[in-house]
C-alpha positions, -999 to 999 in steps of 0.1 A, spaced: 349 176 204 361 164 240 357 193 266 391 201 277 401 196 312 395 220 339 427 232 355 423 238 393 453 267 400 470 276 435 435 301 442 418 272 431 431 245 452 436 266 486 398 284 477 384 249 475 397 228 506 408 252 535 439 238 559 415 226 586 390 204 554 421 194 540 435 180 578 397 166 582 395 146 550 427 131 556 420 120 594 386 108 576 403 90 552 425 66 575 397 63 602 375 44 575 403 23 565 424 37 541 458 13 546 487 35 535 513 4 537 489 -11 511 492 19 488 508 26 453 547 31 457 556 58 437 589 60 420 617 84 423 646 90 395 676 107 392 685 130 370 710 157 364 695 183 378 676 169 404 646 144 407 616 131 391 589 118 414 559 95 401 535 93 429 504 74 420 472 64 442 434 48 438 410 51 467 374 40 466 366 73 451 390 83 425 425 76 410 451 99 402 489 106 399 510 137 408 543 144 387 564 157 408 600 174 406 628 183 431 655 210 420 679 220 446 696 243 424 662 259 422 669 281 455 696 306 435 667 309 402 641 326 423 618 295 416 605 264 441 623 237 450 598 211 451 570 216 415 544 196 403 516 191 383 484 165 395 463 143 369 433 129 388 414 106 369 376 90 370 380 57 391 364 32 370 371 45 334 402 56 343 393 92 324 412 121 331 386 146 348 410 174 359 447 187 362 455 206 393 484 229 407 504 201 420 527 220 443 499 241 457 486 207 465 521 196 484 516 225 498 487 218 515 484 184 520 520 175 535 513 200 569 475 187 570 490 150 572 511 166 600 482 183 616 466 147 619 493 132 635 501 163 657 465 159 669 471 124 683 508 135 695 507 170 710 495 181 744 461 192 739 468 232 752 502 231 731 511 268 724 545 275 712 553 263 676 592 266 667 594 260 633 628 255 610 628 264 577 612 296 561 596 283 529 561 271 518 559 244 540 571 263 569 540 285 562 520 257 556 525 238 589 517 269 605 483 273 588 473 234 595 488 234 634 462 263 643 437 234 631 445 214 656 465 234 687 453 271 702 489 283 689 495 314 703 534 317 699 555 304 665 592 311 665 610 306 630 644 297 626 656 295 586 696 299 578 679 332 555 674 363 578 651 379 556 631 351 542 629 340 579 615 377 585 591 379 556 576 344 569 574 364 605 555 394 591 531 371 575 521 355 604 515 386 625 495 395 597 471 363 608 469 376 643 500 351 658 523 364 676 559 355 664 593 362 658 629 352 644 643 327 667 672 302 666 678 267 671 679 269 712 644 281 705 634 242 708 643 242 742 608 260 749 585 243 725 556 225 725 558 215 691 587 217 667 584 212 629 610 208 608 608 216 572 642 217 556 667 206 528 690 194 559 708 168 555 721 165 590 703 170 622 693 206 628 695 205 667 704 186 698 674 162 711 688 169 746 675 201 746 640 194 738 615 194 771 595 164 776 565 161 763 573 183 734 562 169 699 585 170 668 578 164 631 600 162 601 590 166 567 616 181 547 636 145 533 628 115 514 660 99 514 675 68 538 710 94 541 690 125 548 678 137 585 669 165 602 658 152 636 687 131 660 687 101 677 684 113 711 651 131 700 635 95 686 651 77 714 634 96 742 600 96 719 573 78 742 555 75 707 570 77 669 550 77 641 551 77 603 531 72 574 538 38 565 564 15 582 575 -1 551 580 33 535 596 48 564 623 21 565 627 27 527 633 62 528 626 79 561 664 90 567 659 98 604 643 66 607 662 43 590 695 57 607 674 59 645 663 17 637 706 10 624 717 28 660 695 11 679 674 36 698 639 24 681 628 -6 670 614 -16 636 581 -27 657 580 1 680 573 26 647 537 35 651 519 40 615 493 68 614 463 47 605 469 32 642 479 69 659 447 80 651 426 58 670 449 72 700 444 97 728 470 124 725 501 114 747 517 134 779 550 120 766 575 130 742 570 124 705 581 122 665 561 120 637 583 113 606 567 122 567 582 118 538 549 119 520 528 94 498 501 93 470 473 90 487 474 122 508 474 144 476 444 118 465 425 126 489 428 165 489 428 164 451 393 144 449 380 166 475 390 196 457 375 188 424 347 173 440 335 212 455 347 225 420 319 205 405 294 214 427 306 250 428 307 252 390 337 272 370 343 303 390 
């Protein structure tokens, strides 16, 4: 009788690969040569009440695929927004070796692949983290910054008072110090993260200072953005993923590239920003997240499993 498959859970996956492993194996990953234009395109569908994602990815280690939904509606139910479920599979039979909590594992991996940009982006004594959006990833980015920056300071503004507040208490309870802001908080960041369901920018790029770094994560679409053109215009440096992806469906990107304030050329992929010291200047770094991050983190994660044993 076939074994069944182990099932990594949210303990599991966050027990296994910490913020700062998960923000190492990713920067590892793309300094040996992992080509994230030449990746898997995974496949998005529409359907009533949402979307299905199908996100698949090979490296020279492993294969896998993460199933991924995205349920707006979700919000008013008490449940997440974003759920999935990962398969990873054995690379050269092409066996499934393990399931794992996908949306633990988009919960990790999409700040670590911020992390490693921020590295190359931020000034290295950055201190104050303004952060917009209250949810998982809000958390997340917070967790994988400290990584990378000595933050000190983390301001969150979210359009809910009290989840905004809840977020607050819990990162006091890591020893930040940190409060409720609101969007003319950016004015005195270092770094500002967005990680919303905006569909329109949430702030004016005039007000950022220079040299302040600003990531978005919170859209896949070519109509949704949450950073302005002023704030990639004035970017000395703007990153993303993947250039051919980004001008698919990197909202702020494709809508910065149709105004004319960057250039298709001038978008910096993050396979290239690593090899970079970090920059005095302004900066973007634009995800809208791809296979081969959760790859990465996934095969890392079963990989200390196996050594580890079942818990």
């Amino acid at each position: 009788m076939t074994a069944p498959l182990p099932y990594l859970d949210e303990a599991d996956v966050f027990g296994l690969v910490p913020f700062a492993d998960a923000v190492a194996a990713l920067a590892k990953a793309l300094s040996g040569g992992l080509d994230p234009q030449a990746s898997l395109q995974r496949s998005i569908h529409d359907v009533e009440h949402g979307q299905l994602l199908l996100m698949p990815a090979e490296t020279a280690t492993a294969a896998g695929v993460k199933l991924s939904t995205v349920a707006p509606g979700n919000s008013g139910r008490g449940l997440p927004r974003v759920q999935a479920l990962y398969v990873l599979y054995d690379r050269v039979t092409l066996t499934p070796v393990a399931l794992l909590d996908g949306t633990a594992l988009t919960t990790l991996r999409t700040p670590a692949v911020s992390a490693v940009a921020v590295d190359h982006l931020a000034a290295p004594g950055a201190r104050h983290l303004v952060v917009l959006g209250s949810g998982p990833q809000a958390w997340g980015h917070v967790e994988a910054l400290l990584a990378v920056r000595p933050l000190s300071d983390v301001t969150v503004v979210g359009r809910d008072p009290d989840r905004a507040a809840v977020l607050v208490a819990r990162i006091r309870d890591s020893g930040l110090d940190a409060r409720v802001g609101n969007h003319d908080d950016v004015a005195d960041a270092d770094v500002v993260v967005c990680a919303t369901t905006a569909r329109q920018p949430l702030f004016d790029g005039r007000r950022l200072r220079p040299g302040t770094c600003a990531v978005a994560v919170g859209s896949h679409e070519p109509d949704a953005r949450e950073l302005d053109d002023v704030t990639i215009g004035a970017a000395e440096r703007v990153v993303v993923e993947s250039r051919g992806v980004a001008l698919r469906e990197a909202g702020d990107i494709i809508q910065a590239v149709r105004a004319g304030v960057v250039a298709e050329d001038d978008l910096i992929e993050l396979r290239d920003a690593v090899r970079l010291a970090p920059t005095t200047g302004s900066s973007v770094f634009k995800s809208v997240g791809m296979g081969w991050q959760d790859l990465v983190v996934a095969d890392l994660a079963h990989q200390r499993w196996t050594e580890r044993g079942p818990a």
